[in-house]
N, C-alpha and C positions, 0 to 999 in steps of 0.2 A: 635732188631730194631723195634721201634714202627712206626705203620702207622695207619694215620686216614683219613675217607673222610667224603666227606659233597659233596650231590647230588647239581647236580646245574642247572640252568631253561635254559640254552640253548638245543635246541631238536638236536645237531650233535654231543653229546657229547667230546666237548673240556677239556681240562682240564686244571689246573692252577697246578702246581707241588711247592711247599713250602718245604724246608727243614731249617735245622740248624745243628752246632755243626760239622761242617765239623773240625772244632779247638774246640777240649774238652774243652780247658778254657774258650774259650769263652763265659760263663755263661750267659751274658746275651741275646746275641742274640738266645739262648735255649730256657727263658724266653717268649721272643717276640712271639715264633710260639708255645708255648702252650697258650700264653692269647691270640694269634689269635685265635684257635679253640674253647678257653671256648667264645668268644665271639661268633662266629660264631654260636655255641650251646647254648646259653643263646638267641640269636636271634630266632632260630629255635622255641625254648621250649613259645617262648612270641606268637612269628608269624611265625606260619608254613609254610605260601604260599610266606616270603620273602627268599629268596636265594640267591647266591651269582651267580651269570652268570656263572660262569666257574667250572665245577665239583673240586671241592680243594681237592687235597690230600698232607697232611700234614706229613714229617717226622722228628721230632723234633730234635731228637739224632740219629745222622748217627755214631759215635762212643759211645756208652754207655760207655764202661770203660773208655775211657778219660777223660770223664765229670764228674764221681764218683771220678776219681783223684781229679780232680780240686776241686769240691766240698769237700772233704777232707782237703784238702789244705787253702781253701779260709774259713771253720769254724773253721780251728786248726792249723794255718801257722807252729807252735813250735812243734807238737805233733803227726803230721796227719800222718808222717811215721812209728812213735811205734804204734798207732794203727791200722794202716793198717797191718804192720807184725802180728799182733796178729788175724787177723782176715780177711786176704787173701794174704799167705805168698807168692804164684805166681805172684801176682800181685806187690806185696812188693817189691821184686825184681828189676822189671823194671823200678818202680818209684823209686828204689835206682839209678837204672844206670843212670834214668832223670836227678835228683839231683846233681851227680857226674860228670856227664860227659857233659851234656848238658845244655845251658845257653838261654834256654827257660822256657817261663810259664808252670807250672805243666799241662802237659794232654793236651798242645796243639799238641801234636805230638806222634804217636803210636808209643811205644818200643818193638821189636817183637826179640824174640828167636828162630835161626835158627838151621838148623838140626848141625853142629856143637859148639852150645850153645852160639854162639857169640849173645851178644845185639846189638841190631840195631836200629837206627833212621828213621825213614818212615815216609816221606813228606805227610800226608794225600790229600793236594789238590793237589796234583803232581802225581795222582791217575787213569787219562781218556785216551783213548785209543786219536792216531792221529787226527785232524780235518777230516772230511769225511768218517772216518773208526767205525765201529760197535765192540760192544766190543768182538767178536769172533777173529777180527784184532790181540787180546794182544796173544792167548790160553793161557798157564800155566805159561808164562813164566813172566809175570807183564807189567808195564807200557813201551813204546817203544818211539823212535823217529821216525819221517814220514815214513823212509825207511823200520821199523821194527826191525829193532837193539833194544836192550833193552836197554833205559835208566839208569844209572848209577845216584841211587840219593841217594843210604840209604848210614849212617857211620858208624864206629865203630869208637871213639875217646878212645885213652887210654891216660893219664892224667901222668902217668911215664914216656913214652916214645914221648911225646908230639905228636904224631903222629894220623892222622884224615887217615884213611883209605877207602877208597871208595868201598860196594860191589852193586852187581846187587839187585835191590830190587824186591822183591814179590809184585803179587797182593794180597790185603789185603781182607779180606773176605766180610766185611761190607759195602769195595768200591765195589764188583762186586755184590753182592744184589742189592746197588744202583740204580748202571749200570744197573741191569737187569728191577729194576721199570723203570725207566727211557726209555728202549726201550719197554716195555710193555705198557707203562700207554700213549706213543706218547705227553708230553704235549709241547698246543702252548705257553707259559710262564712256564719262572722258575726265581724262588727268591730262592734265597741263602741267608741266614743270618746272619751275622759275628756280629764282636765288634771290638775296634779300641779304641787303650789309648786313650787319649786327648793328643794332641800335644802341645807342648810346644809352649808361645805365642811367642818365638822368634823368632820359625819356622814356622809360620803362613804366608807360602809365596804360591801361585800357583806352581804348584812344586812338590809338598810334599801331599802324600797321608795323608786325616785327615779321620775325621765320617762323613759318609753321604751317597747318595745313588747312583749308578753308575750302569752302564749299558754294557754288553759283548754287542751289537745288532748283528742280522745274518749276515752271511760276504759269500764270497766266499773266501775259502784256495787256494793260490796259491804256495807252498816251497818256489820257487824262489823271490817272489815280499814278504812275508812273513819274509821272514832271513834273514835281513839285521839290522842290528844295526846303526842306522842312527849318530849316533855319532862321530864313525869310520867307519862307511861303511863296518865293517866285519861281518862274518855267525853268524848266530844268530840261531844252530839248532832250538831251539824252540819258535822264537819269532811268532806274530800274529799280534802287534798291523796295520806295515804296509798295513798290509790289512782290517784291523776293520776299522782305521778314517783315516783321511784327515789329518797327524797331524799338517800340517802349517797351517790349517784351525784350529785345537783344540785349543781352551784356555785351555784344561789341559797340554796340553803339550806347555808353554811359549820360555824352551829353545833347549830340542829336536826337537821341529817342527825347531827352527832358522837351526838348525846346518843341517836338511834336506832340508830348503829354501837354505844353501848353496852348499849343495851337485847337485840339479841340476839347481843353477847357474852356476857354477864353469862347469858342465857337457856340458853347453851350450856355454861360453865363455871361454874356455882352449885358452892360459897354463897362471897359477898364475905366475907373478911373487914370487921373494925369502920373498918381505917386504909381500906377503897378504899371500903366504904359512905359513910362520913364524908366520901370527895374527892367522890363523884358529888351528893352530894345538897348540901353545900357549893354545886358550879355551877349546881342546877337553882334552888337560892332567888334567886342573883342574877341569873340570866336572870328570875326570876320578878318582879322588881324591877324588869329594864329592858321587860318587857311591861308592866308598870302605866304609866313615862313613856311608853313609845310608842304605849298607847291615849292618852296626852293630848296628842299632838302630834307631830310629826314632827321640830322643833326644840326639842324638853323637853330642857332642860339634863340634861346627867349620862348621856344615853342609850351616846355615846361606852365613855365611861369604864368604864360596865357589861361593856357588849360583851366591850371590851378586858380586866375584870376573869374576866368568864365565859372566855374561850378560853384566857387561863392556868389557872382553875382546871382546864378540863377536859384541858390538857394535863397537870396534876399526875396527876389523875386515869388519864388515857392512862400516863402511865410506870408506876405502880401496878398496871395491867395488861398490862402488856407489849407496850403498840401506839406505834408511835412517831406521834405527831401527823399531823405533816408525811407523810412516807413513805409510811404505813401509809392516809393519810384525803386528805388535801389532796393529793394528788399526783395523785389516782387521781381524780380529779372527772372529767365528761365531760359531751360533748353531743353528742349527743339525750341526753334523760335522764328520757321519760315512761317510765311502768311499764308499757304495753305499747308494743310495740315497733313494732308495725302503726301506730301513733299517731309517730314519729320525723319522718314527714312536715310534720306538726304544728308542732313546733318550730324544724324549716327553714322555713318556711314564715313564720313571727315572726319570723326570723333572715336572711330575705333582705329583708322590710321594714323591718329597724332599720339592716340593711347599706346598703341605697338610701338614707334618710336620712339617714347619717353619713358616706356621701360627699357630700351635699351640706354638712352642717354639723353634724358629729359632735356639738358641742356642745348639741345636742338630742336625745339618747339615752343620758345617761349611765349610766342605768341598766340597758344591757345590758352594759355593760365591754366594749365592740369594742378599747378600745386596749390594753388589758393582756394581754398575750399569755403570763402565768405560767399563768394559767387558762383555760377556757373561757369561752364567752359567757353572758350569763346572759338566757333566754327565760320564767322562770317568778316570780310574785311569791314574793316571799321570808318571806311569811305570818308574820312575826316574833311575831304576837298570837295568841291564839286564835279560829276561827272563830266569828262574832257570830251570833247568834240570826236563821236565816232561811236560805234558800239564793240563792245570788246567779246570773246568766245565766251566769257559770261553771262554776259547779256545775249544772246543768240542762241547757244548751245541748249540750254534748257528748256526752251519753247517751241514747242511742235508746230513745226514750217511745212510750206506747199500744200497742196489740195489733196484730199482723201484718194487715194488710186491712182493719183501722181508719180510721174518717177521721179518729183522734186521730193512727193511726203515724207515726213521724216519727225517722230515723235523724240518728245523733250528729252533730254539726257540731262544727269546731274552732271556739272563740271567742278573737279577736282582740283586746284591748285596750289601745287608741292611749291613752298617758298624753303628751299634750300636757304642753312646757314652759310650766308658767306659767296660769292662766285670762287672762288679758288676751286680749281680741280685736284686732282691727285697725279695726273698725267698718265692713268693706267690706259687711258691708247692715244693714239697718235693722231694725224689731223685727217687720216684716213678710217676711224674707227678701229684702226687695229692693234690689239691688246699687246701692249708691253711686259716685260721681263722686269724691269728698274721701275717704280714710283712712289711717291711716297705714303707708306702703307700705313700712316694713320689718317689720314684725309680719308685715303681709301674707301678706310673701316667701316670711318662716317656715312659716307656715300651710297654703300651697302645698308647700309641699315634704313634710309627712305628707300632701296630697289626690294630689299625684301618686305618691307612691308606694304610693297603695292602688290609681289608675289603673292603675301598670304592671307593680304583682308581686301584690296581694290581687285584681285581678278576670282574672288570666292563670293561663290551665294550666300555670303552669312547671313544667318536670319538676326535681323539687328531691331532693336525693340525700342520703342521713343520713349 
């Protein structure tokens, strides 16, 4: 695992924490946080005394074999598995089991051989110990739920007996390096740097996670007020969002936040009659219909359609109880829109790097809706599924872990998460980081324009105003 820093002019030393390649395929958001550094270093080499405010320490590739998958894959889609046997048959292996058994992008998911030689699937962001807890919380035993029970997230699919099998998963090696920079290094920002297909324009609805730039902001964990699935109202071991945002306030969330606006209506004015039980629960099964296509895809036929099916329902619903949709819900959305409000900075903060951005090429953020001016912006994922088995650096990263005086303590960081348009790279360096002569320099361009604007608003003190 490579790690780079770049010293920085504040005198309390802060630091800004930069990674990528949490998802091997994700090539190019790999990309983005090496032309972050050669820029940063290109700067340096021109003008010494300018520096970035926050000491940057950059780790490009948090899974290196993933990403030599991908890269394999993405220069030889026909071929890349004969040559990988011929020339790292271990590795060979696992990327056969990918192929066969798993119905993801090459390398975005570590395949690990356990001590009785079963292949496994390992969620890499499904990687961090509980909200509140230090990674000493997991010991050997991998990732857990809040109680400390170990999480259940790796598979073994066998393809004859159609059978998905569920075992405990290990902590992975490169996630607890991580983890350890991470309580070492104390940074008050962290960017994470993904990629994200391009969505299909017929699903180009608030809704639906696209590319752009989002924001975990610090939170306090509470289990209780955290695990609820606002949809149905059942546990949600792993969820967070209820305690990150406001969701009836979110524009990211158009029709979770409703179905929470009914929850404590209905809380306050018991008992429903039969006709407005019958409208609510009507729209929770077809939202629950378009959660089954949206875990299988981003572009699963029919997701649309749902959507559109659920917001009437639940405007029937809304008339039934006397809210008018629009007026009473959608009018009234906002930003900032975290659940605390000390955290609003947070959200500026995602909202002044998606702004830099989309003045350079709006068309690479469209998932923050900068040009639709009926509503806010949207800074937060739109979580349309339920949270998966595991806590993500979202859920972690913003919550102030270990004991006061501790050398686990470690105060909440906002986390940052760059959703590159597209995995494609440009090929400006090589599988070694090293910057090429030849590639292709309008990807490039792109690319640059998410490194420079983590250069000149994620590692600046802007005073940013909610």
């Amino acid at each position: 695992m490579e790690v780079f820093s770049v010293g920085g002019s504040n005198t309390n030393g802060e630091v800004a924490l930069v990674i990528a390649g949490i998802h091997g395929s994700e090539l190019s958001g790999i990309e983005v946080a090496r032309w972050l550094f050669d820029m940063l270093t290109e700067r340096w080499n021109k003008q010494p005394s300018i520096k970035p405010y926050y000491t940057t320490v950059i780790i490009p590739e948090i899974y290196p074999e993933s990403a030599k998958l991908a890269r394999m894959h993405s220069k030889n889609p026909n071929g890349w598995l004969k040559d990988l046997q011929t020339t790292d048959p271990i590795l060979w292996e696992k990327a056969k089991y990918n192929v066969d058994n798993v119905n993801w992008a090459i390398g975005r998911e570590v395949i690990l051989k356990g001590v009785d030689g079963t292949l496994r699937t390992i969620y890499t962001n499904r990687q961090f110990p509980p909200p509140e807890k230090p990674l000493s919380f997991l010991g050997q035993d991998g990732p857990t739920d809040a109680t400390g029970r170990e999480a259940i997230q790796a598979y073994h699919e066998d393809k004859k007996s159609k059978s998905s099998k569920p075992i405990n998963t290990p902590m992975l090696p490169e996630a607890k390096q991580f983890l350890q920079w991470i309580e070492m290094l104390k940074p008050v920002r962290i960017v994470s740097i993904h990629a994200h297909r391009p969505v299909d324009p017929k699903l180009s609805i608030r809704g639906i996670d696209q590319p752009g730039i989002f924001v975990d902001p610090r939170y306090g964990y509470d289990q209780k007020v955290c695990g609820i699935d606002p949809v149905n109202e059942s546990a949600e071991k792993f969820g967070t969002n209820l305690c990150k945002f406001d969701i009836i306030q979110d524009p990211a969330f158009p029709l979770v936040g409703f179905f929470e606006l009914l929850n404590q209506r209905v809380a306050k004015n018991p008992p429903l009659n039969l006709e407005q039980k019958t409208a609510i629960q009507t729209a929770r099964q077809t939202f629950g219909e378009f959660r089954k296509l949206n875990r299988a895809g981003t572009d699963a036929p029919g997701q649309r359609k749902l959507l559109d099916l659920t917001e009437s329902q639940l405007k029937d619903a809304a008339k039934l109880l006397s809210i008018d949709y629009d007026k009473d819900y959608l009018k009234k959305k906002s930003f900032p829109s975290t659940k605390d409000k000390t955290s609003y900075v947070d959200d500026s903060l995602a909202y002044k790097i998606a702004e830099f951005i989309a003045s350079k090429k709006p068309e690479l953020v469209p998932g923050n809706w900068l040009a639709q001016k009926s509503l806010p912006p949207v800074v937060h994922y739109s979580a349309s599924s339920r949270a998966p088995d595991g806590y993500s650096l979202g859920d972690w990263g913003p919550v102030t872990s270990g004991s006061p005086g501790g050398p686990e303590y470690r105060l909440g960081a906002p986390v940052i998460t760059v959703e590159v348009f597209d995995y494609k790279e440009s090929g400006a360096f090589d599988d070694q980081g090293v910057k090429q002569t030849r590639y292709i320099q309008e990807r490039a361009n792109e690319l640059r324009i998410y490194a420079e604007a983590l250069m000149t608003v994620f590692l600046e003190p802007l005073v940013l105003q909610p």
